[in-house]
LUMLUMZA-678441 format. One line per 3 residues: number of its first residue (from 1); for each residue x, y negated, z of C-alpha. Coordinates in Angstrom, 3 decimals. Layout:
% LUMLUMZA-678441
NUM	X Y Z; ...
***
This chain:
% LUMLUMZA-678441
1	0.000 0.000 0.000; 2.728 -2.367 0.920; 4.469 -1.533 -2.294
4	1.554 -2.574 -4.286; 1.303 -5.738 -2.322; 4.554 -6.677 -3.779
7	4.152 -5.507 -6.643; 0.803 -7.942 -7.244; 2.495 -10.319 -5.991
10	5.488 -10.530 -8.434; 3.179 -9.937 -11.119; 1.321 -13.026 -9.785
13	4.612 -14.863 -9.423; 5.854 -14.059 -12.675; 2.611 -15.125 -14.490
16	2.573 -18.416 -12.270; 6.055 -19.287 -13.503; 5.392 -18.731 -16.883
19	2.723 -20.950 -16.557; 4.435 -23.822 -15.201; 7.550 -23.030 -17.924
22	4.799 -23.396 -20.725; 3.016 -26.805 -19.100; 6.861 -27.924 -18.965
25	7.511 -27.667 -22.630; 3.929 -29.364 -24.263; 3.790 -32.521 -24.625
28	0.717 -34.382 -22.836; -1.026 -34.710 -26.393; -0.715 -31.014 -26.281
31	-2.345 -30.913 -23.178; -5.166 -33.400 -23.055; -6.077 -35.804 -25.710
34	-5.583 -39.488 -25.404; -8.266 -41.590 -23.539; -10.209 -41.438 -20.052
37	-9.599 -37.907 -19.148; -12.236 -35.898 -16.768; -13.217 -32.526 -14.782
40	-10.611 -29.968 -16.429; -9.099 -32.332 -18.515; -8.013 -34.542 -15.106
43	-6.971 -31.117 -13.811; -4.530 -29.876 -17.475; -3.120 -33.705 -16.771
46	-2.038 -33.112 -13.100; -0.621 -29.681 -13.512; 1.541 -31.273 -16.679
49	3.077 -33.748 -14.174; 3.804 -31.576 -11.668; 5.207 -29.236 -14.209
52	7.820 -31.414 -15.390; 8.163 -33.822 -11.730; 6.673 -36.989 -12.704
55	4.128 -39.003 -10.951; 1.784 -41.229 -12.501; 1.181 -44.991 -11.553
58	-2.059 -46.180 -9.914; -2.871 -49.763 -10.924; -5.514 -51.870 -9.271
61	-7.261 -54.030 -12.040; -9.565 -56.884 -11.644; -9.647 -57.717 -15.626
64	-9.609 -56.571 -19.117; -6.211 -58.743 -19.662; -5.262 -56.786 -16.480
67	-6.307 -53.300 -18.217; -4.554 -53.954 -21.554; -1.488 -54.949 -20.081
70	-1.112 -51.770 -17.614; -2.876 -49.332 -21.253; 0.171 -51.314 -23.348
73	2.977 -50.772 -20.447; 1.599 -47.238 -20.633; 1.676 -46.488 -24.131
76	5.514 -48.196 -24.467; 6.469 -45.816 -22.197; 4.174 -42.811 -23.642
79	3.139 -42.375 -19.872; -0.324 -41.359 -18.525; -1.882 -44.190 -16.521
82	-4.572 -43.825 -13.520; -6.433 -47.182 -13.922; -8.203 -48.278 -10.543
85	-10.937 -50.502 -9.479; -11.266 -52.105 -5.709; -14.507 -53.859 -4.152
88	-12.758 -57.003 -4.834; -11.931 -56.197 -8.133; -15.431 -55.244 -8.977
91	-16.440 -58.444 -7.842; -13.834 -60.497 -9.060; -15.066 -58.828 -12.737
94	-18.233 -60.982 -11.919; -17.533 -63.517 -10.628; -17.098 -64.877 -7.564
97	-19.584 -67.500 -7.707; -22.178 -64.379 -7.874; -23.329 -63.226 -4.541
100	-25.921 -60.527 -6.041; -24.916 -57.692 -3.396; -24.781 -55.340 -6.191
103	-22.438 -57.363 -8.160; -19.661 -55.564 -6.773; -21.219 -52.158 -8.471
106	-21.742 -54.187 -11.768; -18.025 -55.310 -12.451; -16.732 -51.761 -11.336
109	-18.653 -50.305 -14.073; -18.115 -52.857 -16.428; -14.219 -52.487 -16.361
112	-14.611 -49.056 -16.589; -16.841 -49.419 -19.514; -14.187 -51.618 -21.176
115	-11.494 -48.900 -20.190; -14.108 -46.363 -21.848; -14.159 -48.132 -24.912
118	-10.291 -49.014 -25.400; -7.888 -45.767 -23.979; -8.138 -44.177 -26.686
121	-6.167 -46.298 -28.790; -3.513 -46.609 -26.481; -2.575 -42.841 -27.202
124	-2.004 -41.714 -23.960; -4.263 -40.304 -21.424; -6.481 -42.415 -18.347
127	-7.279 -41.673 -15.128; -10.364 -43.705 -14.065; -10.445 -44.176 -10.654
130	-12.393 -46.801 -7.986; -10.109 -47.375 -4.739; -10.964 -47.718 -0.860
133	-14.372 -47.054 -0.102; -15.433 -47.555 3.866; -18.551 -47.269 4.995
136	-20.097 -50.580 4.874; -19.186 -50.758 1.209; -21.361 -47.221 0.299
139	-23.637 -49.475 -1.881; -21.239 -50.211 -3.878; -20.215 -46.448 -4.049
142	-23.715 -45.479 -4.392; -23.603 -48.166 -7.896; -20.788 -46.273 -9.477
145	-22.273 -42.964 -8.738; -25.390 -43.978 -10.191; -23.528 -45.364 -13.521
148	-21.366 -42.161 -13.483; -24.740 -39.754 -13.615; -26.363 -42.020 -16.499
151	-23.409 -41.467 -18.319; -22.945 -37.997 -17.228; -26.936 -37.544 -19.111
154	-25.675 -39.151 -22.246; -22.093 -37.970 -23.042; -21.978 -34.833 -20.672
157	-19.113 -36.276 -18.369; -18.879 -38.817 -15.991; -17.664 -42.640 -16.462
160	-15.178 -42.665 -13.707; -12.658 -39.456 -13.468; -12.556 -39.783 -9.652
163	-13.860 -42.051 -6.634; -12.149 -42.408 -3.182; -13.920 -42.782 0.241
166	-11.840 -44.040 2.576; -14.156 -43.275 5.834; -11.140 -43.714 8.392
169	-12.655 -45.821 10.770; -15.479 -43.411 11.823; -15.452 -40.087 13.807
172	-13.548 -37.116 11.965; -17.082 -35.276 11.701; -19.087 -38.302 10.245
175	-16.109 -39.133 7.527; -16.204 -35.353 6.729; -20.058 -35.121 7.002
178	-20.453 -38.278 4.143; -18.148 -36.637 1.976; -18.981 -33.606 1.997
181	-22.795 -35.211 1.076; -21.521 -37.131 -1.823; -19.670 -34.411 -3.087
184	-22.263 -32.593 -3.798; -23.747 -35.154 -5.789; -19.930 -35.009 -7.879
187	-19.655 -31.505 -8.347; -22.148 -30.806 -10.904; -20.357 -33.388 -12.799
190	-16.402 -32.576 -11.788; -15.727 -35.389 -10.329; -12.863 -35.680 -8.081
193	-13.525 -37.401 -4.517; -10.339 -38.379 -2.959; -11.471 -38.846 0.987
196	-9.075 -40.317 3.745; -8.893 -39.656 7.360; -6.927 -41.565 9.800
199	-5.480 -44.872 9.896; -2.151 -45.478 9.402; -2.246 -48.963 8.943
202	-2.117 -52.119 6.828; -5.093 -53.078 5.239; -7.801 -52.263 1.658
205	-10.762 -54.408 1.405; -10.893 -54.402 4.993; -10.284 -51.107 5.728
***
């Protein structure tokens, strides 16, 4: 029994390694094709860049200029690109002089519908992702989840590859209890939820 234990688990080895060899030698437009990437997509992307030990930048936008310049950086480089959206920025997108409490929502899913409609010319894969999240800013959350289902009915994936809720400031159960209830809502669609626990300092839209 032990025998065949090890056994298995060399074969499992083996075939693991050869993975990783093969995700090493393709290029990323072998892996995923250029533009907002989602669900398995988002997953093909991650396992390329750990394959061959890179990391790819996070950049918070608040603009289109802002977007183009981080998609042309990007492309110079042929370099994937995660392209993020705070509270602020969301608002910012606006306006400021608009204190609609859903305005927040509205420029969120506005630069992501301008990143929708340009990453793909850019040649190199997006990550579309909305930053910080804490609990007194779940409407605007509960905005981008709303956009990412609409679009999820039309075009059978979501507009934003992955959200964050960054529920640090309450009780360990509550944080895990709201994610685990908006993640149920993601699933269906593969979205990824990044979810944070524990503060460790500094400060995100008042996190």
């Amino acid at each position: 029994t032990i025998r065949r234990i090890f056994a298995a688990l060399g074969l499992w080895y083996s075939v693991t390694v050869a993975a990783r060899r093969s995700q090493a030698t393709m290029s990323l437009t072998d892996v995923v094709p250029p533009g907002v990437v989602t669900g398995d997509d988002l997953v093909k992307l991650l396992d390329h860049a750990r394959a061959n030990g890179y990391a790819i930048p996070a950049v918070n936008c608040t603009s289109s200029s802002t977007i183009n310049a981080c998609l042309e950086a990007a492309k110079k480089y042929n370099s994937p690109v995660m392209i993020q959206v705070s509270n602020g920025g969301g608002a910012f997108m606006v306006g400021k002089a608009i204190k609609d409490p859903n305005a927040a929502a509205a420029g969120s899913v506005a630069l992501a519908m301008h990143v929708r409609s340009v990453a793909k010319y850019y040649g190199i894969p997006v990550v579309l992702h909305s930053d910080h999240c804490a609990k007194k800013l779940l409407p605007w959350f509960d905005g981008m989840l709303k956009a990412d289902e609409e679009f999820y009915a039309k075009y059978g994936e979501p507009l934003f590859s992955s959200h964050m809720l960054d529920l640090s400031e309450e009780p360990d159960e509550e944080n895990i209890a709201i994610c685990a209830e908006y993640f149920k809502r993601m699933a269906p669609m593969k979205i990824w939820l990044e979810m944070e626990i524990g503060i460790t300092g500094g400060e995100e839209d008042g996190v």
